[in-house]
PDBQT receptor file of N, H, CA, C and O in Angstrom, charges set to zero:
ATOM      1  N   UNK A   1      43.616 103.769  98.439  1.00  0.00    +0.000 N 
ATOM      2  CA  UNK A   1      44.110 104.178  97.137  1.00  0.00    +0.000 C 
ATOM      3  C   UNK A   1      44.993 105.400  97.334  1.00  0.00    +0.000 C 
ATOM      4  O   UNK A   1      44.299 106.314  97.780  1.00  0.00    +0.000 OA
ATOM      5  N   UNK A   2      46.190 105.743  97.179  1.00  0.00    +0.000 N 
ATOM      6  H   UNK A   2      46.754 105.000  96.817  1.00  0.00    +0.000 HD
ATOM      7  CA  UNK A   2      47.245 106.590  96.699  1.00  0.00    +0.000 C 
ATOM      8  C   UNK A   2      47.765 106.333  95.452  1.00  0.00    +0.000 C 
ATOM      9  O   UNK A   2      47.797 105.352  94.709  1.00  0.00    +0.000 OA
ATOM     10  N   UNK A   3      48.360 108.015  95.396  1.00  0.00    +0.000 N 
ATOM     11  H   UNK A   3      48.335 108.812  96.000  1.00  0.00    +0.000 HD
ATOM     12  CA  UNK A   3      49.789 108.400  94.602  1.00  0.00    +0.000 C 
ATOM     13  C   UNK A   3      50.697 107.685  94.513  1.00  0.00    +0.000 C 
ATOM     14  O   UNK A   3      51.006 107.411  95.673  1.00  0.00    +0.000 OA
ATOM     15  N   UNK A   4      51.581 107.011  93.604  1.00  0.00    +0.000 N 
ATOM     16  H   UNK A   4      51.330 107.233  92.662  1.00  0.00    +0.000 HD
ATOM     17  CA  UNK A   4      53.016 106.738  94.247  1.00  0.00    +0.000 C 
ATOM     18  C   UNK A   4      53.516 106.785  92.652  1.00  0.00    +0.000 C 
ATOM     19  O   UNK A   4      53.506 106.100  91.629  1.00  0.00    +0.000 OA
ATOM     20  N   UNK A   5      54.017 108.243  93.232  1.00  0.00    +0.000 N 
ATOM     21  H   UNK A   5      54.025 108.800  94.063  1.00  0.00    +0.000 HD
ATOM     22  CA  UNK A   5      54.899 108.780  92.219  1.00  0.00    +0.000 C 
ATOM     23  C   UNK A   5      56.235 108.030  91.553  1.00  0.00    +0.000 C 
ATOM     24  O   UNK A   5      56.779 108.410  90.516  1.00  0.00    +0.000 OA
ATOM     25  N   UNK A   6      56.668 106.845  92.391  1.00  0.00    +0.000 N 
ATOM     26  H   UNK A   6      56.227 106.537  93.234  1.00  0.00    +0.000 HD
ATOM     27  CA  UNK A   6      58.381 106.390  92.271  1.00  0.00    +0.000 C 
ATOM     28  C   UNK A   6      57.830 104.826  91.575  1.00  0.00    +0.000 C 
ATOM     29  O   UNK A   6      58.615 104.006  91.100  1.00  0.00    +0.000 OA
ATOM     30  N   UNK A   7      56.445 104.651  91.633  1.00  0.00    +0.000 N 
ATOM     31  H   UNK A   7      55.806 105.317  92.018  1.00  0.00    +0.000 HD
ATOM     32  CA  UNK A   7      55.986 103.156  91.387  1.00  0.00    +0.000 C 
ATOM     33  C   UNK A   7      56.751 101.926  92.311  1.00  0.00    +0.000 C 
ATOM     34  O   UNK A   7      56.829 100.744  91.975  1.00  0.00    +0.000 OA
ATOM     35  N   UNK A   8      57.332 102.584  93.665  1.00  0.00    +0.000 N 
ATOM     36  H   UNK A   8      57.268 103.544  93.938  1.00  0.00    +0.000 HD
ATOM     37  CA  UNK A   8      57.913 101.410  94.286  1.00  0.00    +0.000 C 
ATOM     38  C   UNK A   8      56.780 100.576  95.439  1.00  0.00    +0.000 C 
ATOM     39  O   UNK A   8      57.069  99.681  96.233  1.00  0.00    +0.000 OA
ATOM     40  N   UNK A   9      55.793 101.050  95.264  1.00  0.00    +0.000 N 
ATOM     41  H   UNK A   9      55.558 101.777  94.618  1.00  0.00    +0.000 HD
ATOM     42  CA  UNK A   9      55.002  99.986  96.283  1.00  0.00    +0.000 C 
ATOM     43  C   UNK A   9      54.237  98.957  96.115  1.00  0.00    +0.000 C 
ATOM     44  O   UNK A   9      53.652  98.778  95.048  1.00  0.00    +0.000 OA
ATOM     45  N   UNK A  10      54.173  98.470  96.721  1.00  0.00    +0.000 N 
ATOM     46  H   UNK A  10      54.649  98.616  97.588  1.00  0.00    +0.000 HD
ATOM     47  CA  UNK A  10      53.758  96.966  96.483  1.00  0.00    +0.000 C 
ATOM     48  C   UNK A  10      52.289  96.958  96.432  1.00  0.00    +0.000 C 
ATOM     49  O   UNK A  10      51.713  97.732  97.196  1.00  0.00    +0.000 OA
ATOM     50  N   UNK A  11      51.292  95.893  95.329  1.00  0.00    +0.000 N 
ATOM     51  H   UNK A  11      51.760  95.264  94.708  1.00  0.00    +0.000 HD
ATOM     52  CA  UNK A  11      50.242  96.297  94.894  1.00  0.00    +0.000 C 
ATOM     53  C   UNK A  11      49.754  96.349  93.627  1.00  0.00    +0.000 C 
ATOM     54  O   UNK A  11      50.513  96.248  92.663  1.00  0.00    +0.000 OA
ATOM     55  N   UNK A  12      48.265  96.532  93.479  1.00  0.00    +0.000 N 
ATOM     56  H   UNK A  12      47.649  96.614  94.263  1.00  0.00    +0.000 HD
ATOM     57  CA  UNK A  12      48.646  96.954  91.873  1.00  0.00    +0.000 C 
ATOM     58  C   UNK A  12      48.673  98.643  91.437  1.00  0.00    +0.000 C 
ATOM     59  O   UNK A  12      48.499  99.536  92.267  1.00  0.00    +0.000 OA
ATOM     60  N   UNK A  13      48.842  98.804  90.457  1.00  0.00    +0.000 N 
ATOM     61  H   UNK A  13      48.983  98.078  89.784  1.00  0.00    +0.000 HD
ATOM     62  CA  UNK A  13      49.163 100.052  89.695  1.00  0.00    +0.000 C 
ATOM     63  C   UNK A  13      48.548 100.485  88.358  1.00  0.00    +0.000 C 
ATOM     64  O   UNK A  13      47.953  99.752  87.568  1.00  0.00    +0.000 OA
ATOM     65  N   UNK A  14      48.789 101.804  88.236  1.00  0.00    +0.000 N 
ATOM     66  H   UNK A  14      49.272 102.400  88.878  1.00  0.00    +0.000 HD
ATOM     67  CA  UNK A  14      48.178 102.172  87.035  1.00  0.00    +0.000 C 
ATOM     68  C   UNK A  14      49.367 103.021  86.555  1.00  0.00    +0.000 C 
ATOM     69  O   UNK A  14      49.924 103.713  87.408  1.00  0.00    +0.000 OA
ATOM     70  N   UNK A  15      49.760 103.046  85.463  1.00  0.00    +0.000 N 
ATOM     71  H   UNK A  15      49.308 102.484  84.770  1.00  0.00    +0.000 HD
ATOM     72  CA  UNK A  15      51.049 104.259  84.679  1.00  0.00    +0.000 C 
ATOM     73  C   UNK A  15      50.012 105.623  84.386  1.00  0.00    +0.000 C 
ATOM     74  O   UNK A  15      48.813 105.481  84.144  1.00  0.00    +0.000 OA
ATOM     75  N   UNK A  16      50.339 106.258  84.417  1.00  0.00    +0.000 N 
ATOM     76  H   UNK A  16      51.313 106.373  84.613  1.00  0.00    +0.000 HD
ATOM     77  CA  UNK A  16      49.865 107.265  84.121  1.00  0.00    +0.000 C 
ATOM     78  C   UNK A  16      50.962 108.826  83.566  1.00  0.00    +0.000 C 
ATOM     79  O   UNK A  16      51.474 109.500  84.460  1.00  0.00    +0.000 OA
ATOM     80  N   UNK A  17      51.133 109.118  82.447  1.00  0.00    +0.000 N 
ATOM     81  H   UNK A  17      50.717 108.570  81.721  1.00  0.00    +0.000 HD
ATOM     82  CA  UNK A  17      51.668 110.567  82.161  1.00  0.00    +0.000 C 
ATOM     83  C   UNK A  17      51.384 111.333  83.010  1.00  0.00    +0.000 C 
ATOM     84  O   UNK A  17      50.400 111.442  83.740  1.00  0.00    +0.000 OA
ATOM     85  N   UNK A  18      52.498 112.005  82.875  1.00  0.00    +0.000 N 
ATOM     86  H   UNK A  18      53.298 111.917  82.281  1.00  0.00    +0.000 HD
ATOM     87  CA  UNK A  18      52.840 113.075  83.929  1.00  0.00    +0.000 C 
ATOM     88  C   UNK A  18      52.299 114.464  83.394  1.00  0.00    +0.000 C 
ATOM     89  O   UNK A  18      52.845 115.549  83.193  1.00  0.00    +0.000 OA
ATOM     90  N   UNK A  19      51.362 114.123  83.286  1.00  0.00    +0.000 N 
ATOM     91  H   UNK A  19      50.919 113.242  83.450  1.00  0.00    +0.000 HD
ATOM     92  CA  UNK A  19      50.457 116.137  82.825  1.00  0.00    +0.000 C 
ATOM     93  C   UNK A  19      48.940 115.570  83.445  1.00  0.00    +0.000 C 
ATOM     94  O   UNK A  19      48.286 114.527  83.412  1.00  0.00    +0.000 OA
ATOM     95  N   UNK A  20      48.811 117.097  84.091  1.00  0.00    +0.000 N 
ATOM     96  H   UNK A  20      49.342 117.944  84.118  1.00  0.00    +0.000 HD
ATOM     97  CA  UNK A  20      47.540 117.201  84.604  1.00  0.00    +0.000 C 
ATOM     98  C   UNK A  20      46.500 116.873  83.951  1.00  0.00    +0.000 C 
ATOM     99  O   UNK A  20      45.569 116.368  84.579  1.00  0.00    +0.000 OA
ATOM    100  N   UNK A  21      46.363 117.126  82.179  1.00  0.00    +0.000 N 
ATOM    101  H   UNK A  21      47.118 117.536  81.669  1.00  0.00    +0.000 HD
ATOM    102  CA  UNK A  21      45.460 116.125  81.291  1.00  0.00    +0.000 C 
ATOM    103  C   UNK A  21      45.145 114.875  81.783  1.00  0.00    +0.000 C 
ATOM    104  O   UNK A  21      44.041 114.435  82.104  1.00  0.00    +0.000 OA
ATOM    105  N   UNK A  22      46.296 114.318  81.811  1.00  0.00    +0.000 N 
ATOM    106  H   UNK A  22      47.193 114.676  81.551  1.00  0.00    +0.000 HD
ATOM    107  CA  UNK A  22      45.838 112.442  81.914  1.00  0.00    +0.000 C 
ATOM    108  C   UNK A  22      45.290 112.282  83.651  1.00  0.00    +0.000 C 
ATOM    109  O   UNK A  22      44.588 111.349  84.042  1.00  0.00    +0.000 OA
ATOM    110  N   UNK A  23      45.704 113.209  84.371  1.00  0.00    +0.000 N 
ATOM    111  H   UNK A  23      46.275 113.967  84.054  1.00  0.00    +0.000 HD
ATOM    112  CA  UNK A  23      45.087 112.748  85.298  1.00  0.00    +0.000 C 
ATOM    113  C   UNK A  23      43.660 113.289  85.234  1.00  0.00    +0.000 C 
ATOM    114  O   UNK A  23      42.840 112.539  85.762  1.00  0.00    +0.000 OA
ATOM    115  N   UNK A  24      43.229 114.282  84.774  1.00  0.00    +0.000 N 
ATOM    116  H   UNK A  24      43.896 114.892  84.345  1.00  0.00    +0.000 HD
ATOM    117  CA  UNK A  24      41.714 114.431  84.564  1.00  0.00    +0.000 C 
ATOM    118  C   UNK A  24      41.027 113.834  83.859  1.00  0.00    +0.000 C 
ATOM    119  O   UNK A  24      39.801 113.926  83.922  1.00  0.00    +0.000 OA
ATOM    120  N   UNK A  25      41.470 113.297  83.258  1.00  0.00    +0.000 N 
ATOM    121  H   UNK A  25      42.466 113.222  83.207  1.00  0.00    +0.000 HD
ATOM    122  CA  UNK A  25      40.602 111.937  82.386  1.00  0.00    +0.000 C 
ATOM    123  C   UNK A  25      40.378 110.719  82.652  1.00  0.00    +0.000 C 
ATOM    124  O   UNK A  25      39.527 109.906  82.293  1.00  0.00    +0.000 OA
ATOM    125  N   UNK A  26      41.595 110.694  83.593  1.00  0.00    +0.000 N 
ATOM    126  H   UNK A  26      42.286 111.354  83.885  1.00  0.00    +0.000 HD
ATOM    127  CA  UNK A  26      41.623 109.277  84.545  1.00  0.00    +0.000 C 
ATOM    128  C   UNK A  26      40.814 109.636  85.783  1.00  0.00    +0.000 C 
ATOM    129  O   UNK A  26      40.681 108.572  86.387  1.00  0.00    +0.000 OA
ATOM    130  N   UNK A  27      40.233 110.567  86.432  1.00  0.00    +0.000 N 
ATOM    131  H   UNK A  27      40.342 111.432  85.941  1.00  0.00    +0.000 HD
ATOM    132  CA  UNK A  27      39.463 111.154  87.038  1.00  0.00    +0.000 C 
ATOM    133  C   UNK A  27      38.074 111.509  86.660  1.00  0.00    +0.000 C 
ATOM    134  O   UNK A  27      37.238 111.539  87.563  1.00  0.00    +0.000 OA
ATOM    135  N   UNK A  28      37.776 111.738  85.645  1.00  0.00    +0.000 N 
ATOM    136  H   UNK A  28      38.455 111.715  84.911  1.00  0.00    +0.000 HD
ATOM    137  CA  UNK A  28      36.427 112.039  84.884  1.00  0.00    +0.000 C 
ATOM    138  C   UNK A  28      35.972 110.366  84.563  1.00  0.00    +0.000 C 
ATOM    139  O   UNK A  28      34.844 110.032  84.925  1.00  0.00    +0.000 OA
ATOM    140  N   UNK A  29      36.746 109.469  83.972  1.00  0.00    +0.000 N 
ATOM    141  H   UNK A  29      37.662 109.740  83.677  1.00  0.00    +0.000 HD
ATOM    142  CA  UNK A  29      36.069 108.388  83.414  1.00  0.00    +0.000 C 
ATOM    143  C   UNK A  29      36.335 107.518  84.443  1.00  0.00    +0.000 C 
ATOM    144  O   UNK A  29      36.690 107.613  85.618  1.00  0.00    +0.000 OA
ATOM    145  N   UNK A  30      35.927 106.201  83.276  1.00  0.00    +0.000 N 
ATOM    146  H   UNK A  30      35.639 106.123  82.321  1.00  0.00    +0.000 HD
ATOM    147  CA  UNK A  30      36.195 105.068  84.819  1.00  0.00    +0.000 C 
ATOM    148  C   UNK A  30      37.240 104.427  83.856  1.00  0.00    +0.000 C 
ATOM    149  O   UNK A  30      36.940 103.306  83.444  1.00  0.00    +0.000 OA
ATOM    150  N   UNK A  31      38.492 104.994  83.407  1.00  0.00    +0.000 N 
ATOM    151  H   UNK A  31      38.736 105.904  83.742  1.00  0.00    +0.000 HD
ATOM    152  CA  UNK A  31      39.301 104.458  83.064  1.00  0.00    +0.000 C 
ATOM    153  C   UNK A  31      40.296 103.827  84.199  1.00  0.00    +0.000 C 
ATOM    154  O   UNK A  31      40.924 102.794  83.968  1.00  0.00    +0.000 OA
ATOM    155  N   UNK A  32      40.389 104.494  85.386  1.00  0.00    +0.000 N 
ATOM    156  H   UNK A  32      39.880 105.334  85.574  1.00  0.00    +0.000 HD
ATOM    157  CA  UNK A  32      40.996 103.897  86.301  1.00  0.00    +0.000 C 
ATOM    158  C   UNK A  32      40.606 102.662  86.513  1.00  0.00    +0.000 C 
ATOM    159  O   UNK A  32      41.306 101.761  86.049  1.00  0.00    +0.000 OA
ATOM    160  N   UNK A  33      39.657 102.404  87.102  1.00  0.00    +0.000 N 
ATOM    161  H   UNK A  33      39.089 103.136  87.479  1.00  0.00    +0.000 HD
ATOM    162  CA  UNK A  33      38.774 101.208  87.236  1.00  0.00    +0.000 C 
ATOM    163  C   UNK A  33      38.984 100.085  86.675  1.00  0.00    +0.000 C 
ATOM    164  O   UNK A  33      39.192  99.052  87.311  1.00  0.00    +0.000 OA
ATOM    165  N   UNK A  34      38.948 100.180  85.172  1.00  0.00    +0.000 N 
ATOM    166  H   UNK A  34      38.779 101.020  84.655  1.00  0.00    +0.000 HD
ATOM    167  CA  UNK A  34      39.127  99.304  84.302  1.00  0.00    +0.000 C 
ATOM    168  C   UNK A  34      40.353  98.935  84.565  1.00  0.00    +0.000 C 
ATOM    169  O   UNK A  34      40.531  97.779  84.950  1.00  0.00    +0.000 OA
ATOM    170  N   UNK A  35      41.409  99.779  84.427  1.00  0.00    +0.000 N 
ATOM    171  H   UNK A  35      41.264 100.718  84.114  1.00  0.00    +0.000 HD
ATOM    172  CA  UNK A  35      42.879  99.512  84.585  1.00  0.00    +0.000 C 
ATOM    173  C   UNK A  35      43.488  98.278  85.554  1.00  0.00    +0.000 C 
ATOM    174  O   UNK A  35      44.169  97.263  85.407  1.00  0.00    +0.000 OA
ATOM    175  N   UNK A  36      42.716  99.113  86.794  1.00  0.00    +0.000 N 
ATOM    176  H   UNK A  36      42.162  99.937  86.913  1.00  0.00    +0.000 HD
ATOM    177  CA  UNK A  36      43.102  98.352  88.128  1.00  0.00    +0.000 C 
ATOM    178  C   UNK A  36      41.892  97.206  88.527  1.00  0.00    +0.000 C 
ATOM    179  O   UNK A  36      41.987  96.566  89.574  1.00  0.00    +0.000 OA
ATOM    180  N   UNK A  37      40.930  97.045  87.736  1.00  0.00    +0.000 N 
ATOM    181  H   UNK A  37      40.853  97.564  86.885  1.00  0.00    +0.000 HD
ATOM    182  CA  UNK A  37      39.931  95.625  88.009  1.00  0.00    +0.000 C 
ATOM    183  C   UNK A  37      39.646  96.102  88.929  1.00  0.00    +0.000 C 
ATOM    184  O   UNK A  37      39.885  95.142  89.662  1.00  0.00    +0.000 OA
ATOM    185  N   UNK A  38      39.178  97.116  89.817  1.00  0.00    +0.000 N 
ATOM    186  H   UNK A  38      38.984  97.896  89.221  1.00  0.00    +0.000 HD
ATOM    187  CA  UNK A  38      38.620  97.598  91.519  1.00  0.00    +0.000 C 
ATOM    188  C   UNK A  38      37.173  98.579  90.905  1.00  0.00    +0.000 C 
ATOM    189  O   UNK A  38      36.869  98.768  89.727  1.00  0.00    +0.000 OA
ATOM    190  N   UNK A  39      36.514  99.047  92.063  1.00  0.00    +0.000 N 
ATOM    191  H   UNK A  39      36.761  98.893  93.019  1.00  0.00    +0.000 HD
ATOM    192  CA  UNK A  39      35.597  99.909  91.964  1.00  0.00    +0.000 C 
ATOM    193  C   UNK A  39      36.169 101.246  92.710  1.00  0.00    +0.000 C 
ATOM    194  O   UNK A  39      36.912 101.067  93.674  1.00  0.00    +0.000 OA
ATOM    195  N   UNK A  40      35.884 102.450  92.344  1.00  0.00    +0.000 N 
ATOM    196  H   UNK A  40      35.280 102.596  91.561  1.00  0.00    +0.000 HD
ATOM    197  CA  UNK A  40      36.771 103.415  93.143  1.00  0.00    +0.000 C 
ATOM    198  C   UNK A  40      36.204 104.525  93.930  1.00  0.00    +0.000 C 
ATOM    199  O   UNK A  40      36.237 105.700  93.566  1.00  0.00    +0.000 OA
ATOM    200  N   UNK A  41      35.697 104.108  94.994  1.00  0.00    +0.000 N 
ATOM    201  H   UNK A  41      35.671 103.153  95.290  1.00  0.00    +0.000 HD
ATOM    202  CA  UNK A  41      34.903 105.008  95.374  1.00  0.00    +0.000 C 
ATOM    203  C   UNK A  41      35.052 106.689  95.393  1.00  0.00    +0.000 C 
ATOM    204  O   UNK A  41      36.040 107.344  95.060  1.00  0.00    +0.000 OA
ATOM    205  N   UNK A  42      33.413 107.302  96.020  1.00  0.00    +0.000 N 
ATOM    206  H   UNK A  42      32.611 106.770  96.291  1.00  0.00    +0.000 HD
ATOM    207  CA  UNK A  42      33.703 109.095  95.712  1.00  0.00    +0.000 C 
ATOM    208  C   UNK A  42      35.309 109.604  96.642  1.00  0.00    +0.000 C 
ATOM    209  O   UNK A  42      36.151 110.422  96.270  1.00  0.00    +0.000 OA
ATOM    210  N   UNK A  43      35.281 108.654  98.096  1.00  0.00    +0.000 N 
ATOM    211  H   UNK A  43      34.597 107.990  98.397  1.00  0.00    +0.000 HD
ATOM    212  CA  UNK A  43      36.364 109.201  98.434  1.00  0.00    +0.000 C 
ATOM    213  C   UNK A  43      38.131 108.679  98.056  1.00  0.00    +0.000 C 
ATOM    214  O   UNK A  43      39.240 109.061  98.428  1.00  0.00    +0.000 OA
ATOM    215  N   UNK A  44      37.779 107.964  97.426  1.00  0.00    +0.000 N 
ATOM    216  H   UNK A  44      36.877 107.654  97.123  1.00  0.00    +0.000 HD
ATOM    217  CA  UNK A  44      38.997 107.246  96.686  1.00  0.00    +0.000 C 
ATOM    218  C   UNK A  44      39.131 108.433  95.756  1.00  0.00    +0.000 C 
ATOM    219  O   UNK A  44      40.213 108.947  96.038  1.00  0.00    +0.000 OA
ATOM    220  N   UNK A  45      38.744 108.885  95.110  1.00  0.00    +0.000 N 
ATOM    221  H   UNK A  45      37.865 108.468  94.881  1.00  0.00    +0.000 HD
ATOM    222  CA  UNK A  45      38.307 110.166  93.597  1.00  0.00    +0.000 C 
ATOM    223  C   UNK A  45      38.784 111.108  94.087  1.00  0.00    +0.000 C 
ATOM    224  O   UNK A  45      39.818 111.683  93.749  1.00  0.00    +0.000 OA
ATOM    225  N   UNK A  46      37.772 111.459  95.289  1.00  0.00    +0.000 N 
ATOM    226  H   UNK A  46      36.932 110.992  95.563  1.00  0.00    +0.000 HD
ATOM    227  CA  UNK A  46      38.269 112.994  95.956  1.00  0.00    +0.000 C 
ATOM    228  C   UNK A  46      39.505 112.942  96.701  1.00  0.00    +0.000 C 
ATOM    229  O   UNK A  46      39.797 114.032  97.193  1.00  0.00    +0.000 OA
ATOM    230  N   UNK A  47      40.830 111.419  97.079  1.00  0.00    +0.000 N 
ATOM    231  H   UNK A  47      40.592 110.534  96.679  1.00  0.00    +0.000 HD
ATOM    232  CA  UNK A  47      41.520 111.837  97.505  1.00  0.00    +0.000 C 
ATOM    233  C   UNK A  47      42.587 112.176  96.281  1.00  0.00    +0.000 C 
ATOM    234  O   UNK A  47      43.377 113.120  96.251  1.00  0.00    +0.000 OA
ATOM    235  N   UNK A  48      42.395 111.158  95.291  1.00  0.00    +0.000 N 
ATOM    236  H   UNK A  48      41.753 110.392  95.316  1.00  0.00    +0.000 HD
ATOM    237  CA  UNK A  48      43.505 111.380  93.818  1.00  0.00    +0.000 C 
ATOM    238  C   UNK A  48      42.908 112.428  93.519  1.00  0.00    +0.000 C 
ATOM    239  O   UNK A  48      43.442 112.946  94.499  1.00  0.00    +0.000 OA
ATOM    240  N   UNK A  49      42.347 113.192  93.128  1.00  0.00    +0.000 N 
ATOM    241  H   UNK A  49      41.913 112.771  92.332  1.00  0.00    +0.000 HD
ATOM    242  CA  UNK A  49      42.166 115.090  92.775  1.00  0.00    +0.000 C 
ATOM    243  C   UNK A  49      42.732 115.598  93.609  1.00  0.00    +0.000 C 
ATOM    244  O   UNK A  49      43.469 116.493  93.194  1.00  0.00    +0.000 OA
ATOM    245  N   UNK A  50      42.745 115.407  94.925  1.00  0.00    +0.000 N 
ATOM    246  H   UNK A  50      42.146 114.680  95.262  1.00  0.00    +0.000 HD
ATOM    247  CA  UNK A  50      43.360 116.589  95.916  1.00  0.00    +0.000 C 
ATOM    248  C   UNK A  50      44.857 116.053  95.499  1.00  0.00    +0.000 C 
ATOM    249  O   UNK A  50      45.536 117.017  95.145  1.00  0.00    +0.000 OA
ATOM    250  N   UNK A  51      45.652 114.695  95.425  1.00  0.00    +0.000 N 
ATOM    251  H   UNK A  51      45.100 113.912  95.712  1.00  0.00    +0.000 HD
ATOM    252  CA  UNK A  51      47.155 114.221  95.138  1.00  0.00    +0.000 C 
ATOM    253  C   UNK A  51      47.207 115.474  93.782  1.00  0.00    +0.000 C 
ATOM    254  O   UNK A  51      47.529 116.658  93.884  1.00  0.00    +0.000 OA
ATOM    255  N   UNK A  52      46.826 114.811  92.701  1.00  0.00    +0.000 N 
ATOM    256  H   UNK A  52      46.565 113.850  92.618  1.00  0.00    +0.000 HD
ATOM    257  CA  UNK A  52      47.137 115.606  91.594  1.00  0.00    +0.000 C 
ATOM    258  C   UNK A  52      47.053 117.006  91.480  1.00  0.00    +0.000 C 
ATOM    259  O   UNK A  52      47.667 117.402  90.488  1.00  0.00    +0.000 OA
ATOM    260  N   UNK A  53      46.417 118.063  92.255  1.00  0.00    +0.000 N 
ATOM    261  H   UNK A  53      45.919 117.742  93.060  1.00  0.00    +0.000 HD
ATOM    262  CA  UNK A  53      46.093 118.830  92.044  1.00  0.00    +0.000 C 
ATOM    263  C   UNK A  53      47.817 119.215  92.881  1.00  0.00    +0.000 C 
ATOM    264  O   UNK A  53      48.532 120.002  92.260  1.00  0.00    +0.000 OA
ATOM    265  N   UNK A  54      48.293 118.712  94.055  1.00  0.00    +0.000 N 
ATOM    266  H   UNK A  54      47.713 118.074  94.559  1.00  0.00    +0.000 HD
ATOM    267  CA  UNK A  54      48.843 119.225  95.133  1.00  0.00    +0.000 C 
ATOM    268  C   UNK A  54      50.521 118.270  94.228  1.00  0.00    +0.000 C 
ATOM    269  O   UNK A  54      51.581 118.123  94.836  1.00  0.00    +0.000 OA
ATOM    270  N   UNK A  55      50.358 117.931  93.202  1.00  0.00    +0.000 N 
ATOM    271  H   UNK A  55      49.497 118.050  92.709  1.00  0.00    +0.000 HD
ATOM    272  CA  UNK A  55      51.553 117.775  93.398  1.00  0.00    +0.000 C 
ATOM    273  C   UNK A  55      51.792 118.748  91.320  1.00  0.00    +0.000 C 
ATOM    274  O   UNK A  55      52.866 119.064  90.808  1.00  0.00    +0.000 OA
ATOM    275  N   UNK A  56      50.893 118.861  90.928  1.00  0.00    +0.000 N 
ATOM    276  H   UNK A  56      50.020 118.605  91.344  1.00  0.00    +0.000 HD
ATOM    277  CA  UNK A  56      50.700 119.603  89.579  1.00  0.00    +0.000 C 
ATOM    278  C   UNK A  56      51.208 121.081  89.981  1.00  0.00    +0.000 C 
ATOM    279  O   UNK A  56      51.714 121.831  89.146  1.00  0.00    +0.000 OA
ATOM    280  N   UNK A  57      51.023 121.443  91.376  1.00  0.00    +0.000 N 
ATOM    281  H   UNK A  57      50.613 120.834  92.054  1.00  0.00    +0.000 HD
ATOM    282  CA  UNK A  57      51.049 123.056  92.068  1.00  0.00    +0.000 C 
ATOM    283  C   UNK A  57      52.650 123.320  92.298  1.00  0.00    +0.000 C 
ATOM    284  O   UNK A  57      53.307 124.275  91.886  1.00  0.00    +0.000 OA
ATOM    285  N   UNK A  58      53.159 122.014  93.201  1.00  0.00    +0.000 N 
ATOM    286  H   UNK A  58      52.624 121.238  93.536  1.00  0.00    +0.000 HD
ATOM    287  CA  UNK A  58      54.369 121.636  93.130  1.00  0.00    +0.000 C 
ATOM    288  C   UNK A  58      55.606 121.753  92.089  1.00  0.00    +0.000 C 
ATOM    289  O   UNK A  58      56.805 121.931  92.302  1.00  0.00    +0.000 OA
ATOM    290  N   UNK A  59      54.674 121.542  90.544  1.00  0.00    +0.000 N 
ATOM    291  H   UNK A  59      53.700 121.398  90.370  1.00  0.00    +0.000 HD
ATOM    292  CA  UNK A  59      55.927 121.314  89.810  1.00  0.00    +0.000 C 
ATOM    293  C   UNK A  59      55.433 122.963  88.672  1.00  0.00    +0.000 C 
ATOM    294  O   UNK A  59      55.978 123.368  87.645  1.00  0.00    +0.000 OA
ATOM    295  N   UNK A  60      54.689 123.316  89.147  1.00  0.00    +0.000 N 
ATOM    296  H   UNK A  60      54.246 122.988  89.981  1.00  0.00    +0.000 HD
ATOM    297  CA  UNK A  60      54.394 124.685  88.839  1.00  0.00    +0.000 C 
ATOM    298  C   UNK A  60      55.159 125.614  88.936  1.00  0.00    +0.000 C 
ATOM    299  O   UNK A  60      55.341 126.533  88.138  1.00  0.00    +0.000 OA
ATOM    300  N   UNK A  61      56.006 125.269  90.653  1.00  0.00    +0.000 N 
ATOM    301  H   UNK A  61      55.858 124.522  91.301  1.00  0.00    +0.000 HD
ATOM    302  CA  UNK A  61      56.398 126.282  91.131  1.00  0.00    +0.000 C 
ATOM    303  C   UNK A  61      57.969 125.826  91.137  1.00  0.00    +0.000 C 
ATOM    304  O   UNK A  61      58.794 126.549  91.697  1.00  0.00    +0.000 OA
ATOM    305  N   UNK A  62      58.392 124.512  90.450  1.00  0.00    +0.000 N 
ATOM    306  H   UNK A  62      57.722 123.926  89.995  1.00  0.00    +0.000 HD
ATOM    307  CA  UNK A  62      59.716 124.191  90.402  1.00  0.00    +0.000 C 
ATOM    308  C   UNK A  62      59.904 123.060  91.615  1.00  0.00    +0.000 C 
ATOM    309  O   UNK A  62      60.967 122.473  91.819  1.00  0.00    +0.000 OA
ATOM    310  N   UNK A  63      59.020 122.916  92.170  1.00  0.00    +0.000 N 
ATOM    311  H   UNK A  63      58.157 123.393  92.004  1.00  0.00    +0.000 HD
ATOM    312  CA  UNK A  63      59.618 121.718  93.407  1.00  0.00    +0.000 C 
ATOM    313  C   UNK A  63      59.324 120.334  92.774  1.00  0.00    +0.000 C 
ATOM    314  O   UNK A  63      58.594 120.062  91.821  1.00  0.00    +0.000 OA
ATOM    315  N   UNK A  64      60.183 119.430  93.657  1.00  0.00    +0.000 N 
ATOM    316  H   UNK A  64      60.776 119.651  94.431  1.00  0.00    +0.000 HD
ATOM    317  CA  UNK A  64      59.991 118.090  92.932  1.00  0.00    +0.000 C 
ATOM    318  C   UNK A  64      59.902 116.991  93.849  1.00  0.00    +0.000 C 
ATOM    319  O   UNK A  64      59.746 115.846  93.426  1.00  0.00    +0.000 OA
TER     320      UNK A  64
């Protein structure tokens, strides 16, 4: 399970808004899950928190 910010990879997907909100909610619930028909494990979780967190820091500081 990854990020993919450009939606160009092949697979399935989830849309998600671009504010740190929606990704904590999509992180807190099992709305992901539902989305994508998968189960998502703790380290599937803990790697999308570390993505979001590291790319939310990113646009904090103006990079893109």
């Amino acid at each position: 399970m990854e990020v993919d910010l450009w939606g160009k990879k092949a697979g399935r997907g989830a849309y998600l808004c671009r504010s740190q909100e929606c990704y904590e909610m999509m992180l807190a619930g099992n709305r992901l899950e539902r989305a994508l028909r998968v189960k998502i494990t703790s380290e599937d979780r803990a790697r999308l928190a570390e993505a979001s967190l590291s790319l939310f820091e990113k646009e904090a500081i103006g990079e893109n």
